[in-house]
Residue frames as a rotation matrix with the C-alpha (Angstrom) as fourth column:
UNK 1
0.567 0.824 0.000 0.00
0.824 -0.567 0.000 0.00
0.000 0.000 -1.000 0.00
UNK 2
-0.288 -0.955 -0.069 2.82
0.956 -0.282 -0.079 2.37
0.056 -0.089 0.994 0.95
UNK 3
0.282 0.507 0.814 1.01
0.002 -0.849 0.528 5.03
0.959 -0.147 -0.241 2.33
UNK 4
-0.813 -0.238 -0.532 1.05
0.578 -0.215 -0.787 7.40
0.073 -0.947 0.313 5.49
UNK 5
0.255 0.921 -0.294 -1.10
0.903 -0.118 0.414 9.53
0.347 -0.370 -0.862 7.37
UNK 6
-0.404 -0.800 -0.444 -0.20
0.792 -0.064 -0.607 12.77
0.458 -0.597 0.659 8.24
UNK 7
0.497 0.868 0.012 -2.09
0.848 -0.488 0.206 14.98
0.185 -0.093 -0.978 10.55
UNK 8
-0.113 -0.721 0.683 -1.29
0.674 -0.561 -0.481 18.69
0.730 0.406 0.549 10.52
UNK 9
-0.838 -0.347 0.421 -1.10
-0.031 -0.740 -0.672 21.05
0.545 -0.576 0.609 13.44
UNK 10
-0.003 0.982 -0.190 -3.63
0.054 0.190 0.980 19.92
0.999 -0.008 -0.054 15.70
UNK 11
-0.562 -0.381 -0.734 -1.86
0.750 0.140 -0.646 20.96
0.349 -0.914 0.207 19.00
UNK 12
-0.292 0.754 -0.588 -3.19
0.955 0.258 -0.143 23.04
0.044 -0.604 -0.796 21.53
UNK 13
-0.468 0.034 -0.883 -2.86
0.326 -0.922 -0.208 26.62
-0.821 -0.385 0.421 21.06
UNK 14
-0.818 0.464 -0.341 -4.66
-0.550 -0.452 0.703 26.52
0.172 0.762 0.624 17.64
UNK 15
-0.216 0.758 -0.616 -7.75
-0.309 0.545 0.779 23.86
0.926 0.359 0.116 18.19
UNK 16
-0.602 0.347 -0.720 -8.13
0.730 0.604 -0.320 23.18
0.324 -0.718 -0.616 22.38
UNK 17
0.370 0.763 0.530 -11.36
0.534 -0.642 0.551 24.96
0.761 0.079 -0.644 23.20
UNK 18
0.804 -0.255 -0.537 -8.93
0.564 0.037 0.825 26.27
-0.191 -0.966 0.174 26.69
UNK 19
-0.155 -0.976 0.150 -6.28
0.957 -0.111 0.269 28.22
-0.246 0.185 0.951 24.16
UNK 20
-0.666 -0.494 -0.559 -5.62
0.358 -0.869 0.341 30.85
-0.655 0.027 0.755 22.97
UNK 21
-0.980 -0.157 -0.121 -7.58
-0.045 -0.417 0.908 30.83
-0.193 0.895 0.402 20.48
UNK 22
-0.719 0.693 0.053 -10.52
0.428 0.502 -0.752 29.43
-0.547 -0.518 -0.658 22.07
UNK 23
-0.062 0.800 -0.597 -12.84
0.233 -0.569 -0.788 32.19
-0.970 -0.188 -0.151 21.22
UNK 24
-0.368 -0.071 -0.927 -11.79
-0.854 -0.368 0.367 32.51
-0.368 0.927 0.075 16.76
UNK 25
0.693 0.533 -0.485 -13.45
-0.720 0.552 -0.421 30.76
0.043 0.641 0.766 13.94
UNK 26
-0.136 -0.864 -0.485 -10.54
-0.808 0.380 -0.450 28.28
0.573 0.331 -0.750 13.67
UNK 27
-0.987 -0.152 0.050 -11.55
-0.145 0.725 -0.673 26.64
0.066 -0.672 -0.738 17.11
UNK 28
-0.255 0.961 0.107 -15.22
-0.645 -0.087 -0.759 27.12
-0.720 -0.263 0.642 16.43
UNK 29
0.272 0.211 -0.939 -14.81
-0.856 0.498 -0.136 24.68
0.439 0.841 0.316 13.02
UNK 30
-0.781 -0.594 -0.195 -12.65
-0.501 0.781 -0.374 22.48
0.374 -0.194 -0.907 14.83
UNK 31
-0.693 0.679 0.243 -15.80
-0.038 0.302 -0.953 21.78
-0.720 -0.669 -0.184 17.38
UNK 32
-0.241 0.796 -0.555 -18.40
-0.790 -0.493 -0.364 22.73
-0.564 0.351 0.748 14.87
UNK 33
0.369 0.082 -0.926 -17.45
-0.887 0.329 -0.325 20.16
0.278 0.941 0.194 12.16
UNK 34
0.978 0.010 0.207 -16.18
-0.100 0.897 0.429 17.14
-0.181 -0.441 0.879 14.92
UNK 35
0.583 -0.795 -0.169 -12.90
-0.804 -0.534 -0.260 17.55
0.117 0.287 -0.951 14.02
UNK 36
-0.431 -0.666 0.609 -11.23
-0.902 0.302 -0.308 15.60
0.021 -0.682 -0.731 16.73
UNK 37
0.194 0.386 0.902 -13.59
-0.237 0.911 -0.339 12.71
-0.952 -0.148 0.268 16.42
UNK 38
0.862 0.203 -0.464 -13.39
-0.455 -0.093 -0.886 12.64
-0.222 0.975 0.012 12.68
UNK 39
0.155 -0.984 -0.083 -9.70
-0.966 -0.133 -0.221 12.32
0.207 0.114 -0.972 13.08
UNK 40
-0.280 -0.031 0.960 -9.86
-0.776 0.596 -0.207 9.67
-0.566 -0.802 -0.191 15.84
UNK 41
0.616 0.686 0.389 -12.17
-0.285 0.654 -0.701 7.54
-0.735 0.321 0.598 13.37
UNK 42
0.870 -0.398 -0.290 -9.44
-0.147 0.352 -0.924 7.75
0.470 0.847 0.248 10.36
UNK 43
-0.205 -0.826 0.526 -6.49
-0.948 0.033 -0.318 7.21
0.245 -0.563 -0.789 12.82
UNK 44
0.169 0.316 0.934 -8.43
-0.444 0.870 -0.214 3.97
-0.880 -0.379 0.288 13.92
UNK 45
0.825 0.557 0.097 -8.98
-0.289 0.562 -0.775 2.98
-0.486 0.611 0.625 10.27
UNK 46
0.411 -0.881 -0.235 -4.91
-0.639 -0.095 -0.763 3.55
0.650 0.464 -0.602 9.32
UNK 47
-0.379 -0.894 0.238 -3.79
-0.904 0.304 -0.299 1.54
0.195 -0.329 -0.924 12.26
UNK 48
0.442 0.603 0.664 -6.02
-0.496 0.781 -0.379 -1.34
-0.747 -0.162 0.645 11.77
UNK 49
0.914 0.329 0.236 -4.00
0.010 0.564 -0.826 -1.37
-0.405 0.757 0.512 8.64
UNK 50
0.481 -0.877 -0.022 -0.81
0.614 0.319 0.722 -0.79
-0.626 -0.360 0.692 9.87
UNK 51
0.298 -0.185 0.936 -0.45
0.628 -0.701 -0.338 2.24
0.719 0.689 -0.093 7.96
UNK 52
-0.329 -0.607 -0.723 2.04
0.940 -0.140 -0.310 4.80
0.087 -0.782 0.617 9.82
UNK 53
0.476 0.819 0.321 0.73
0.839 -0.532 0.112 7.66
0.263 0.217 -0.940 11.26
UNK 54
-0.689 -0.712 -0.135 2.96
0.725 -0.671 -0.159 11.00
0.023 -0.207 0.978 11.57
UNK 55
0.732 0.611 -0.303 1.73
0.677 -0.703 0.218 14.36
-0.080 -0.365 -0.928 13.74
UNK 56
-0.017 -0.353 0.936 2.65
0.826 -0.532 -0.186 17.54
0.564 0.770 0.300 12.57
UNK 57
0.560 0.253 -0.789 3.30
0.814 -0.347 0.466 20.03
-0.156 -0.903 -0.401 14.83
UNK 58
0.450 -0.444 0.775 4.18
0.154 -0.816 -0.557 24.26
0.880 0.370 -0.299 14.04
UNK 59
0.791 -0.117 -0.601 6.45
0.516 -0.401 0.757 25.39
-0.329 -0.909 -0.257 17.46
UNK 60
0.445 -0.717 0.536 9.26
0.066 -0.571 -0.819 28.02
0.893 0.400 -0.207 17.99
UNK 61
-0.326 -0.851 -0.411 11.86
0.496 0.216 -0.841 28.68
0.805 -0.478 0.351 20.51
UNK 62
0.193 0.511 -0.837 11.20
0.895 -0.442 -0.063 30.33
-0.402 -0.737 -0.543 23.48
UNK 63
-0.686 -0.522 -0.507 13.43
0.216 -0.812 0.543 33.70
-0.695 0.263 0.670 21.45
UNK 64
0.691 0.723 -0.020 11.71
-0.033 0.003 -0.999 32.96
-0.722 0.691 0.026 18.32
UNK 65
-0.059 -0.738 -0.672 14.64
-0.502 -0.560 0.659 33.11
-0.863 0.376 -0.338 16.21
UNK 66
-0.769 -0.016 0.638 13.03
0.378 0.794 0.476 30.82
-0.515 0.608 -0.605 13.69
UNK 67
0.506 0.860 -0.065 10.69
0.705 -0.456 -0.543 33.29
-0.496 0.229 -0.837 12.74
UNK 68
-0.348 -0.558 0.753 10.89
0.931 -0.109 0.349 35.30
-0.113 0.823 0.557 9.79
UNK 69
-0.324 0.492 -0.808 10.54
0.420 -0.691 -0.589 38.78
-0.848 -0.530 0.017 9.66
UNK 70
-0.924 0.182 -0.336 9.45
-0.375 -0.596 0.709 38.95
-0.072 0.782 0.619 6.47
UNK 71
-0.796 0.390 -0.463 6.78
0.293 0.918 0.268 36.85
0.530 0.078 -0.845 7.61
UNK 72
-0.336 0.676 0.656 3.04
-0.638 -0.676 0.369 38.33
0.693 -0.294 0.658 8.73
UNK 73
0.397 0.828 -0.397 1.85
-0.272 0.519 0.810 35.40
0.877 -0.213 0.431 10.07
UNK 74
-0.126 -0.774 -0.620 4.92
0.630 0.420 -0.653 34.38
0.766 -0.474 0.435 11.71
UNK 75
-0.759 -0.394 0.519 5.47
-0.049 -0.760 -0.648 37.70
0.650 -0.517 0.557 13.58
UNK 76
-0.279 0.833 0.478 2.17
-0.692 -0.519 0.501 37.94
0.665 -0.191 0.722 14.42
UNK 77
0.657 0.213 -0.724 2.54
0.099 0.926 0.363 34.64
0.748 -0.310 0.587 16.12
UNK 78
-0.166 -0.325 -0.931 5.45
0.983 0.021 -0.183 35.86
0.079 -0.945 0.316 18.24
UNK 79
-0.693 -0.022 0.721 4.03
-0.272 -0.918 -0.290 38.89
0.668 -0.397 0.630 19.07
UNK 80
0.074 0.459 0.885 1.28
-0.860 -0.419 0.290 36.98
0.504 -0.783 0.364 20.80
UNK 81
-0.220 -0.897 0.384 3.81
-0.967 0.147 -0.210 34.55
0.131 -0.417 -0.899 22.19
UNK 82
0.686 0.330 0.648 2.06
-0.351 0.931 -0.102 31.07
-0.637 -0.157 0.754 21.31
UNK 83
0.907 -0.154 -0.393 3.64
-0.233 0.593 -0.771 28.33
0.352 0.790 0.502 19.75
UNK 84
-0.089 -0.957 0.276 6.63
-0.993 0.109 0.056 28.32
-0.083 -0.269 -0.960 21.90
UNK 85
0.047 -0.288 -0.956 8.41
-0.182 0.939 -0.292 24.85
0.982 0.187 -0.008 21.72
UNK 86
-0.904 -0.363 -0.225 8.15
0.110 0.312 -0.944 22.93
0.413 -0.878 -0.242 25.57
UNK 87
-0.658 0.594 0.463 4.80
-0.753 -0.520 -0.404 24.40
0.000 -0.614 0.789 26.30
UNK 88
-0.272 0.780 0.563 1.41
0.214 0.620 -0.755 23.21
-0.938 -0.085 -0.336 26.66
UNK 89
0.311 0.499 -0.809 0.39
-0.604 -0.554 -0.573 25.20
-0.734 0.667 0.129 23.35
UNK 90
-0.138 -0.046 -0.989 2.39
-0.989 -0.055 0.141 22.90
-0.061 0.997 -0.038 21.19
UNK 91
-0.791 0.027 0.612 1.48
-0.354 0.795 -0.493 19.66
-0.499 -0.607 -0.619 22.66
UNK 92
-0.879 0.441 -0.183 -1.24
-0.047 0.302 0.952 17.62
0.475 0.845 -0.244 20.64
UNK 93
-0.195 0.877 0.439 -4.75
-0.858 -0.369 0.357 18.00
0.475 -0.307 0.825 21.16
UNK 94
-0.271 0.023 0.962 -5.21
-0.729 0.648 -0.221 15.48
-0.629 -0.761 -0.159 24.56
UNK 95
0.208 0.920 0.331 -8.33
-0.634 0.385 -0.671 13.80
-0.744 -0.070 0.664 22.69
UNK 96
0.567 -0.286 -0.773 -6.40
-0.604 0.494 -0.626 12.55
0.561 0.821 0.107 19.27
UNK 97
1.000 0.007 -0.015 -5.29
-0.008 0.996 -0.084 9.09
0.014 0.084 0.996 19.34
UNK 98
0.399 -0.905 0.151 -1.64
-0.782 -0.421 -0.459 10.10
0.479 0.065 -0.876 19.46
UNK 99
0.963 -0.145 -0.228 0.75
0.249 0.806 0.537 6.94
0.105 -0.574 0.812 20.20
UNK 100
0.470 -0.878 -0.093 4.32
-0.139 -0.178 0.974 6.96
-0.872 -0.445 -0.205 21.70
UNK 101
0.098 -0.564 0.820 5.33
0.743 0.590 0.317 5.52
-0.662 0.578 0.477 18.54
UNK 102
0.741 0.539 0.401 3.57
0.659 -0.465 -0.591 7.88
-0.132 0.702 -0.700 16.25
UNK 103
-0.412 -0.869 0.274 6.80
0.904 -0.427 0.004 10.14
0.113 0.250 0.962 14.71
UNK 104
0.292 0.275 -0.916 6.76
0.657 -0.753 -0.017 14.03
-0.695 -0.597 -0.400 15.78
UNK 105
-0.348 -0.814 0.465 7.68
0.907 -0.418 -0.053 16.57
0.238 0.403 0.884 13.34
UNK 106
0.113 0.042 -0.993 8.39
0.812 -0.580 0.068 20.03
-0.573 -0.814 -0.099 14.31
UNK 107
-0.156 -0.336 0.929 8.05
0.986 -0.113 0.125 22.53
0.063 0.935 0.349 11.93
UNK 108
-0.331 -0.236 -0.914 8.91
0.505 -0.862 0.040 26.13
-0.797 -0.449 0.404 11.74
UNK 109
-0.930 0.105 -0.352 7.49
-0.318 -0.707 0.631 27.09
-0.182 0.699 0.691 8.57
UNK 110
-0.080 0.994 -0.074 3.83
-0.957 -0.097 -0.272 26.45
-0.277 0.049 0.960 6.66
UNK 111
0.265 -0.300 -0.916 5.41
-0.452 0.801 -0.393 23.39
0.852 0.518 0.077 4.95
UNK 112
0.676 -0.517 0.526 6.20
-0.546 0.130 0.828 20.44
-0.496 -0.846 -0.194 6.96
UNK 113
0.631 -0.633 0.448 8.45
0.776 0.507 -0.375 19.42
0.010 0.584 0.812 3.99
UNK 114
0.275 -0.701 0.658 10.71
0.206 -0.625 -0.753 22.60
0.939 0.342 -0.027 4.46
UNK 115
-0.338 -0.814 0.473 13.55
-0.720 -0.100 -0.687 21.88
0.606 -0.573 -0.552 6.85
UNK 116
0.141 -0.119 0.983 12.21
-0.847 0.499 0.182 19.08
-0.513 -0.858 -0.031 8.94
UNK 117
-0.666 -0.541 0.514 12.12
-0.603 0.796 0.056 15.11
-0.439 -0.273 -0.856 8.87
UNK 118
0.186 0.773 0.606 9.37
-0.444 0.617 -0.650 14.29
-0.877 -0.148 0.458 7.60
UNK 119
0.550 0.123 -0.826 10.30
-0.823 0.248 -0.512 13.71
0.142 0.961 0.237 3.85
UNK 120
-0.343 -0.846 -0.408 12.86
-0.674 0.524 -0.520 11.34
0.654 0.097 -0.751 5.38
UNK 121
-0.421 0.708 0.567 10.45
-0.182 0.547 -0.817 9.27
-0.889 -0.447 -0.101 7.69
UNK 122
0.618 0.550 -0.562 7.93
-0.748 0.194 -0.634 9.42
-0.239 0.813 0.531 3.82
UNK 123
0.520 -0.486 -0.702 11.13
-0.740 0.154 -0.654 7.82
0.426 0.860 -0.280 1.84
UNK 124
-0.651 -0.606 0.457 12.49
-0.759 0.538 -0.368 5.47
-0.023 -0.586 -0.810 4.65
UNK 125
-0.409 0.557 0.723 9.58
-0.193 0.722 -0.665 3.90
-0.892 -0.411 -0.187 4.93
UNK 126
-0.913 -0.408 0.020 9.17
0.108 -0.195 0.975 4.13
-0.394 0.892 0.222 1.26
UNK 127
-0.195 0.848 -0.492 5.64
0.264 -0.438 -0.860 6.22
-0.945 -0.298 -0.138 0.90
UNK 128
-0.806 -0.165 0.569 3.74
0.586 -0.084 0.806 6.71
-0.085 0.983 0.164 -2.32
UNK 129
-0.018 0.962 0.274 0.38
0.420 -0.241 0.875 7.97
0.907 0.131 -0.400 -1.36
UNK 130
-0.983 0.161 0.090 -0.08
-0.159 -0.487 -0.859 10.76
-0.094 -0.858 0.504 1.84
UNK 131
0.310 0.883 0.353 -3.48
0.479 -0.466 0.744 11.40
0.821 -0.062 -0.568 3.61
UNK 132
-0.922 -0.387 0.016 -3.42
0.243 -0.610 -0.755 14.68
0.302 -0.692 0.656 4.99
UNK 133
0.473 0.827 0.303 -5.60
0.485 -0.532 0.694 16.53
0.735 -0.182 -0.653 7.51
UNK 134
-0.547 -0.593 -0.591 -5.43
0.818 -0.529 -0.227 19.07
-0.178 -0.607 0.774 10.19
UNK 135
0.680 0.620 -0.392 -5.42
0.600 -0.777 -0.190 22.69
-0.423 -0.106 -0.900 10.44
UNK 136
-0.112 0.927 -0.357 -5.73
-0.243 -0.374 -0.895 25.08
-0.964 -0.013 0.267 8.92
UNK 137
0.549 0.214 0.808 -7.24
0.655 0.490 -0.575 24.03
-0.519 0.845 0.129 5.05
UNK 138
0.925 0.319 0.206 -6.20
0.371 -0.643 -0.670 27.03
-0.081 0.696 -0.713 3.99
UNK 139
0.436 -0.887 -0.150 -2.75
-0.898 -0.418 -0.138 27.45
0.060 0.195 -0.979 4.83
UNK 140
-0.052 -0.998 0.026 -1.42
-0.952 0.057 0.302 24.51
-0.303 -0.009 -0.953 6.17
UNK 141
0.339 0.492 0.802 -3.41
0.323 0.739 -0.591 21.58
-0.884 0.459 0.091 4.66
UNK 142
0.958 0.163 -0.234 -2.85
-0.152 -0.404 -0.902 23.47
-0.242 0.900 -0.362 1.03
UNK 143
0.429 -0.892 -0.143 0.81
-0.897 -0.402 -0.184 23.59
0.106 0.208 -0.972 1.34
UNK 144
-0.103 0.120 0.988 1.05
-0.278 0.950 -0.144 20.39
-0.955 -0.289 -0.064 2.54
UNK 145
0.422 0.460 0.781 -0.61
0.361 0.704 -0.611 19.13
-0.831 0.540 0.131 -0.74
UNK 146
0.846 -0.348 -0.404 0.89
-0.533 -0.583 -0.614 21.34
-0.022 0.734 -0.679 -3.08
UNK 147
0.356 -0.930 0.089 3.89
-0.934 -0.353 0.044 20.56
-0.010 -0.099 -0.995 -1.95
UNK 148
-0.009 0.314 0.949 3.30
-0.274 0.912 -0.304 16.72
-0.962 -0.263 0.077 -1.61
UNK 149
0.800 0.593 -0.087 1.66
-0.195 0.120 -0.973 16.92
-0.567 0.796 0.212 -5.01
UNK 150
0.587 -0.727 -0.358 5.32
-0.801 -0.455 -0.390 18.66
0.121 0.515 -0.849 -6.41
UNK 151
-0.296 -0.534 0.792 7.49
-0.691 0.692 0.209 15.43
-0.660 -0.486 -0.574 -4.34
UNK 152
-0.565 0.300 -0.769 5.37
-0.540 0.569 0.619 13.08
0.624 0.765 -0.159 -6.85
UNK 153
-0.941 0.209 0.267 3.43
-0.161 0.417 -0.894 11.88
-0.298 -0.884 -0.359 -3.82
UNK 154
-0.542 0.840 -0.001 -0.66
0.215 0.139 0.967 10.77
0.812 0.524 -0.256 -4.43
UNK 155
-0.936 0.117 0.332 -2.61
-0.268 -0.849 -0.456 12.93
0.228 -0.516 0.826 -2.45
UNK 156
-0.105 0.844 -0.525 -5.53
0.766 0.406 0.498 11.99
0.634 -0.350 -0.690 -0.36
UNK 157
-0.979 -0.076 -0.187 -7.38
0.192 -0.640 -0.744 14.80
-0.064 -0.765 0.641 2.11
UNK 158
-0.581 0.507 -0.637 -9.62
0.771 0.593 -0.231 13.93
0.261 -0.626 -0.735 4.55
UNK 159
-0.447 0.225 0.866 -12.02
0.026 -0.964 0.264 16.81
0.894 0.140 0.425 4.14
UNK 160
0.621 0.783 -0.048 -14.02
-0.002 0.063 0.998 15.89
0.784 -0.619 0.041 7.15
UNK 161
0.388 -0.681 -0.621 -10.38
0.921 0.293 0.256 15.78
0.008 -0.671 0.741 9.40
UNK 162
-0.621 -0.776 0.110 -9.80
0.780 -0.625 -0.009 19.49
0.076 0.081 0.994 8.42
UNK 163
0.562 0.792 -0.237 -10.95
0.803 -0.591 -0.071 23.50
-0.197 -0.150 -0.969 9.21
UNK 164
-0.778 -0.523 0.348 -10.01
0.430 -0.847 -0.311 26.67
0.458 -0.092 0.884 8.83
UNK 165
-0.963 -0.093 -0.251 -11.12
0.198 -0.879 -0.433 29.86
-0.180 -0.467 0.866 10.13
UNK 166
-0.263 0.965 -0.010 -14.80
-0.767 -0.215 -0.604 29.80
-0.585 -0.151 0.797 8.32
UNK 167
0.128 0.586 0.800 -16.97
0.179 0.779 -0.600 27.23
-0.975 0.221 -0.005 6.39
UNK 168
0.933 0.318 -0.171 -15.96
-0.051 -0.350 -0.935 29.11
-0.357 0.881 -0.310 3.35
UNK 169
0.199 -0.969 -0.145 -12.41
-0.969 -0.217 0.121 29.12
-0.149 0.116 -0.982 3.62
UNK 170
-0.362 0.006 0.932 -12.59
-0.327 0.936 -0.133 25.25
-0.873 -0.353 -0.337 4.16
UNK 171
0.577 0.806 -0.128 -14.75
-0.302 0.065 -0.951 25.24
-0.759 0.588 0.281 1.16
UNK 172
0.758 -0.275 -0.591 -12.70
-0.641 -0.477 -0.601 27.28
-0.116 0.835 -0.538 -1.38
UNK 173
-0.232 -0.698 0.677 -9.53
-0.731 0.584 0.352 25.02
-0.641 -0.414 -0.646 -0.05
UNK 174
0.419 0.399 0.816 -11.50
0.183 0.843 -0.506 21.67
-0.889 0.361 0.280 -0.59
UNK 175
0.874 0.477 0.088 -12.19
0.100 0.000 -0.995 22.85
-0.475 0.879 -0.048 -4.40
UNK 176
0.617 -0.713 -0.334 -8.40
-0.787 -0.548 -0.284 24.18
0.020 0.438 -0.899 -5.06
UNK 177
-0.648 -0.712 0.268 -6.31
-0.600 0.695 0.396 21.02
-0.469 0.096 -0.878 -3.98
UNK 178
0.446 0.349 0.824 -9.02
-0.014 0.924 -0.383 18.87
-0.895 0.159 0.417 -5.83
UNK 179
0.834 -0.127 -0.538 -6.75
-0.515 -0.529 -0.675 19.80
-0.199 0.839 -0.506 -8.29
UNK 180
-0.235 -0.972 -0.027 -3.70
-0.837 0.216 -0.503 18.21
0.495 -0.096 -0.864 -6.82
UNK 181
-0.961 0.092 0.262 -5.66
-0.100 0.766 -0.635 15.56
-0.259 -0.636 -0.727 -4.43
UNK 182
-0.388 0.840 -0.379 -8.37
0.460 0.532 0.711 13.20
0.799 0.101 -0.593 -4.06
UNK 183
-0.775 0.201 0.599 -10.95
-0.592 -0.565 -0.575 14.73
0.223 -0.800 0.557 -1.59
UNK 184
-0.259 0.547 -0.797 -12.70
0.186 0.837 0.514 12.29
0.948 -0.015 -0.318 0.50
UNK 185
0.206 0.078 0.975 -14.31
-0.901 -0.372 0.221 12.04
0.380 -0.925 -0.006 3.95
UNK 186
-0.519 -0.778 0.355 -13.03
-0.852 0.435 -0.292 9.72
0.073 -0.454 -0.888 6.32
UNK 187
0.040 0.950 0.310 -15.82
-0.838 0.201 -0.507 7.84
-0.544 -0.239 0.804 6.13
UNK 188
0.764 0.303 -0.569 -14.79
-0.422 -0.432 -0.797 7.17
-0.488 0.849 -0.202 3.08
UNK 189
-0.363 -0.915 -0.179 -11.02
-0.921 0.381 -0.079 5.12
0.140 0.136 -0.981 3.34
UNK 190
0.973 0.037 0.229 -10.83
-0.050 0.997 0.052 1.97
-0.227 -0.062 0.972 2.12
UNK 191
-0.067 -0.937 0.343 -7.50
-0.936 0.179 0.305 0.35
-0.347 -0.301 -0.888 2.82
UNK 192
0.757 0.016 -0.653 -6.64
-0.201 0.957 -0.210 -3.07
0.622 0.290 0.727 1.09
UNK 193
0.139 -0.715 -0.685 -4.77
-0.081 0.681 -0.728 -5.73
0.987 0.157 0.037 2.89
């Protein structure tokens, strides 16, 4: 089969209803649309089939110094000092299925294919097909696939495992990587073997 799972930034300072962010569209889709169960349900269905699952996770130093300052989003992230690597903020959400085993990457940009491990966890284990999900559709779910798409990778994304900021943003997303990926709801994986 030679597939993976990877789930994208589901840690706590962007999607636990207790963060920071508690109170923005971003954590109101997560809840709104089941997120966390959704997830939980295709996480069950990948390791029934022995299909590795890898969590994605944006953090920064306590300094930032991995932050670009040509970067809005970035800045704007340490200016209101989440994401810090060590905390509680970058810790996966409690409720996802998350095993010791399950590989961490740490990523400092929108891509987790720029500068970390993960392409080298994909190619070790010798991956042909990704399913991604996570947060957000729009920035880091998109890049994700794009960038996947560019790697020669076959793209799968779990539309029902992912949110952004409104139902519309999620939408438009959806409709743009069906260019580059299949879009399916978890509901929806069938695994052979």
């Amino acid at each position: 089969m030679n597939a993976a799972y990877v789930i994208l930034d589901v840690q706590n300072d962007l999607t636990s209803t207790t963060g920071p962010g508690a109170n923005g569209g971003l954590v109101k889709e997560v809840v709104g649309r089941k997120l966390i169960e959704n997830t939980n349900v295709a996480i069950a269905k990948f390791r029934a089939h022995n299909v590795p699952i890898i969590f994605v996770r944006v953090g920064f130093t306590d300094d930032y110094r991995e932050v670009s300052e040509t970067s809005p989003m970035f800045t704007a992230i340490r200016g209101a000092g989440v994401v810090k690597l060590g905390s509680w903020g970058t810790e996966i959400h409690p409720d996802l299925d998350r095993q010791e085993s399950d590989p961490l990457v740490t990523k400092h940009r929108v891509s987790p294919f720029y500068g970390t491990s993960l392409e080298v966890y994909l190619r070790r284990l010798n991956v042909k097909n990704l399913y991604i999900s996570g947060v957000s559709t729009s920035v880091a779910v998109q890049s994700t696939v794009r960038d996947a798409h560019d790697r020669d990778y076959a793209c799968t994304v779990l539309s029902d495992c992912c949110a952004a900021a409104t139902a519309e943003e999620t939408e438009v997303s959806m409709s743009m990587m069906s260019r580059f990926a299949k879009i399916i709801a978890s509901t929806d994986i069938v695994l052979e073997g």
